[in-house]
SELUM-677110 format. One record per atom (N, C-alpha, C): x, y, z; residue number from 1. Coordinates in steps of 0.05 Angstrom, whole numbers, plus 5000, padded with zeros to 4 digits. Layout:
BEGIN
+------+------+------+-----+
:   xx :   yy :   zz :   n :
+------+------+------+-----+
:    X :    Y :    Z : NUM :
...
+------+------+------+-----+
END
This chain:
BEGIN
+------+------+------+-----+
:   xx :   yy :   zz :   n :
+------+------+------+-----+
: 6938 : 3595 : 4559 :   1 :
: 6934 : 3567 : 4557 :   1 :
: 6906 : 3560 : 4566 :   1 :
: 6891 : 3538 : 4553 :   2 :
: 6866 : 3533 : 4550 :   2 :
: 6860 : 3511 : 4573 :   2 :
: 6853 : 3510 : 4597 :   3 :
: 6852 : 3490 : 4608 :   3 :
: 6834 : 3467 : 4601 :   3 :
: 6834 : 3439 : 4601 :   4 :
: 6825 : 3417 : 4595 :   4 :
: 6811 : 3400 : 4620 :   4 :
: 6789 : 3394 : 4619 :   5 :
: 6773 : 3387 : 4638 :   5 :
: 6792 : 3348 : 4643 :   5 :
: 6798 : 3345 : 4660 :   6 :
: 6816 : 3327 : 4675 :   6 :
: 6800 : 3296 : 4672 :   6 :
: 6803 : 3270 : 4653 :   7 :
: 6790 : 3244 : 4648 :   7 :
: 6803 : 3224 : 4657 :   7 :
: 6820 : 3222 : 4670 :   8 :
: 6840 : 3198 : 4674 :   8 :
: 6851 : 3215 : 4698 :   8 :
: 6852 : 3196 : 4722 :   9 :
: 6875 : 3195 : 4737 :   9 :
: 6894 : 3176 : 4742 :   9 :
: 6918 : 3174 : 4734 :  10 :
: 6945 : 3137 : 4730 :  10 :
: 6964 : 3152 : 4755 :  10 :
: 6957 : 3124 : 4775 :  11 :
: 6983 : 3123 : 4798 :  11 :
: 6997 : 3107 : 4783 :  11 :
: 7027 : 3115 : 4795 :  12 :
: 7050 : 3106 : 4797 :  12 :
: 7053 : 3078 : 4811 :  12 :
: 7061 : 3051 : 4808 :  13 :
: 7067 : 3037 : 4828 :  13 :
: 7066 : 3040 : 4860 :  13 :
: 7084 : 3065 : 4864 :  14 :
: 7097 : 3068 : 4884 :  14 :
: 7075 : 3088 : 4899 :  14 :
: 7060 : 3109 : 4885 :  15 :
: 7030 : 3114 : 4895 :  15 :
: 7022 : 3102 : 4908 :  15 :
: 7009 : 3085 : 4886 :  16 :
: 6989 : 3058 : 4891 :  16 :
: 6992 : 3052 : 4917 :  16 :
: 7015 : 3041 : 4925 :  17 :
: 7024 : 3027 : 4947 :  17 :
: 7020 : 3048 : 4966 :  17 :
: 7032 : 3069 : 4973 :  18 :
: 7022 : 3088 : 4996 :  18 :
: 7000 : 3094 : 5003 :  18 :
: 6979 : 3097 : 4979 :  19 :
: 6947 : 3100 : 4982 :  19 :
: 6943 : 3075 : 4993 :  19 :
: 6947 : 3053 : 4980 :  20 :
: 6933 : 3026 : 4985 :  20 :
: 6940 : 3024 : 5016 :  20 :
: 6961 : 3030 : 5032 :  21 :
: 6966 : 3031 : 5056 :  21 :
: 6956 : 3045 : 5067 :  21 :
: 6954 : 3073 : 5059 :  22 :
: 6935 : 3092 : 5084 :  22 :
: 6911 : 3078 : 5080 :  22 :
: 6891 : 3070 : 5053 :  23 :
: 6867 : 3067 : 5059 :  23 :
: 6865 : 3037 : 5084 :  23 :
: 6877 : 3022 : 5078 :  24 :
: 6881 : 2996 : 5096 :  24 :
: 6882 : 3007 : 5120 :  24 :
: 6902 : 3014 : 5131 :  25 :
: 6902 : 3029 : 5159 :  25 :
: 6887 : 3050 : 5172 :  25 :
: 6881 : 3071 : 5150 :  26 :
: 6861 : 3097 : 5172 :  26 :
: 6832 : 3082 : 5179 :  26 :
: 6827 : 3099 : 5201 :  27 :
: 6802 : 3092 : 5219 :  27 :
: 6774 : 3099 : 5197 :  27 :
: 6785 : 3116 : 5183 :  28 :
: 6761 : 3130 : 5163 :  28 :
: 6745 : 3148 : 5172 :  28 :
: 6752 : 3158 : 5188 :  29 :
: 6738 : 3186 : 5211 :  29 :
: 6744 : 3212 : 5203 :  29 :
: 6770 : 3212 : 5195 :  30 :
: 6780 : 3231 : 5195 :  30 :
: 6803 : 3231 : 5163 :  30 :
: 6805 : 3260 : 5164 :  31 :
: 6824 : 3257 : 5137 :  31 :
: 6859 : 3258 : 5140 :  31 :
: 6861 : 3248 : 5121 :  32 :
: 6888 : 3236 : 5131 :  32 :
: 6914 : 3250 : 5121 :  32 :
: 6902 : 3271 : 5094 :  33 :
: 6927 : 3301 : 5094 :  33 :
: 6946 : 3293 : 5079 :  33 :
: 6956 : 3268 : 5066 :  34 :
: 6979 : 3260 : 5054 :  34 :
: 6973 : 3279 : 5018 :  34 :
: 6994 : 3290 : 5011 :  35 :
: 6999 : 3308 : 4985 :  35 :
: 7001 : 3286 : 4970 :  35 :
: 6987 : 3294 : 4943 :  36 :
: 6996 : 3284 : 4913 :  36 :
: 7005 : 3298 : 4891 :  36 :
: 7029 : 3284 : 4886 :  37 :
: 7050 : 3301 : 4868 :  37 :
: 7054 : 3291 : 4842 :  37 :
: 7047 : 3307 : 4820 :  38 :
: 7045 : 3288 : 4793 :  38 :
: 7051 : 3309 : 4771 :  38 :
: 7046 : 3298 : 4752 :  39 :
: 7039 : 3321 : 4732 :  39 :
: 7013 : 3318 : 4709 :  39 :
: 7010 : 3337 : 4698 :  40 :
: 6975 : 3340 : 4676 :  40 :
: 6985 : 3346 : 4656 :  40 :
: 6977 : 3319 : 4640 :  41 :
: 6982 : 3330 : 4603 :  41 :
: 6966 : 3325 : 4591 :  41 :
: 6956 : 3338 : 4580 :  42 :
: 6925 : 3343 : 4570 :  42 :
: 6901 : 3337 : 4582 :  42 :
: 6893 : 3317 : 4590 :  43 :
: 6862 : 3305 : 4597 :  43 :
: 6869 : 3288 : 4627 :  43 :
: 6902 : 3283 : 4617 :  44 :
: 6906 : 3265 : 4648 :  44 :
: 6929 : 3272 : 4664 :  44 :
: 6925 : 3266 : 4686 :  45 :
: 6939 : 3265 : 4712 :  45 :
: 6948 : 3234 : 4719 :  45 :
: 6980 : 3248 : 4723 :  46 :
: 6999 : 3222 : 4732 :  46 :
: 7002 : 3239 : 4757 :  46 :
: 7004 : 3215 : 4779 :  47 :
: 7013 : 3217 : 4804 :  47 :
: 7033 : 3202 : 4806 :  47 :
: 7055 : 3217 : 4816 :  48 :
: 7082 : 3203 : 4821 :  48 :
: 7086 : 3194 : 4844 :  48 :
: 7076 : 3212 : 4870 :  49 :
: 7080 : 3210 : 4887 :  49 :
: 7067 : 3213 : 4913 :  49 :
: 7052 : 3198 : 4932 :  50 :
: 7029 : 3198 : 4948 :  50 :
: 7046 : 3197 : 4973 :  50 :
: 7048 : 3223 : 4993 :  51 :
: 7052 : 3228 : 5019 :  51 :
: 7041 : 3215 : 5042 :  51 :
: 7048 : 3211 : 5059 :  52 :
: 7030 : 3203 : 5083 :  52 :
: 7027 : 3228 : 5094 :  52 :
: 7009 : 3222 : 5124 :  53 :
: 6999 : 3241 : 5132 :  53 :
: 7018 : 3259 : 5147 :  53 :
: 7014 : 3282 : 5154 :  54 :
: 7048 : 3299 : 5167 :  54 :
: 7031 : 3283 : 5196 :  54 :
: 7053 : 3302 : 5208 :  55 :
: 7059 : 3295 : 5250 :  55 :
: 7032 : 3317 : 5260 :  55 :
: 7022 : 3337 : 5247 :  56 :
: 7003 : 3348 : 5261 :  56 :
: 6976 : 3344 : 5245 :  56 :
: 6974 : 3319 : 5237 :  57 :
: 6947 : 3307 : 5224 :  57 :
: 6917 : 3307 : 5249 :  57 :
: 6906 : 3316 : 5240 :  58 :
: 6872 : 3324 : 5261 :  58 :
: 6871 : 3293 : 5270 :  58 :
: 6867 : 3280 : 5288 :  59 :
: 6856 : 3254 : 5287 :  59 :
: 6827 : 3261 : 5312 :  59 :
+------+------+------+-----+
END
């Protein structure tokens, strides 16, 4: 399989909203570790799903 250089990234609603919260809340010092879970079909990436940060996050 030929890989395809990646032009689009589309959150999910429900992304959106978790990113839009970590960015609102972190200090911005530090990184904040939350996974993104999606899938790639052809050129783009859907994110389904935006983690927060685990319990042993660097602060």
């Amino acid at each position: 399989m030929t890989q395809q250089p990646v032009t689009a990234v589309h959150l999910t609603a429900q992304a959106t909203r978790i990113v839009t919260t970590e960015l609102r809340t972190a200090d911005h010092t530090t990184e904040t570790g939350g996974i993104l879970l999606g899938h790639h079909t052809h050129d783009i990436v859907t994110v389904h799903y935006a983690g927060t940060p685990g319990v042993q996050v660097l602060l």
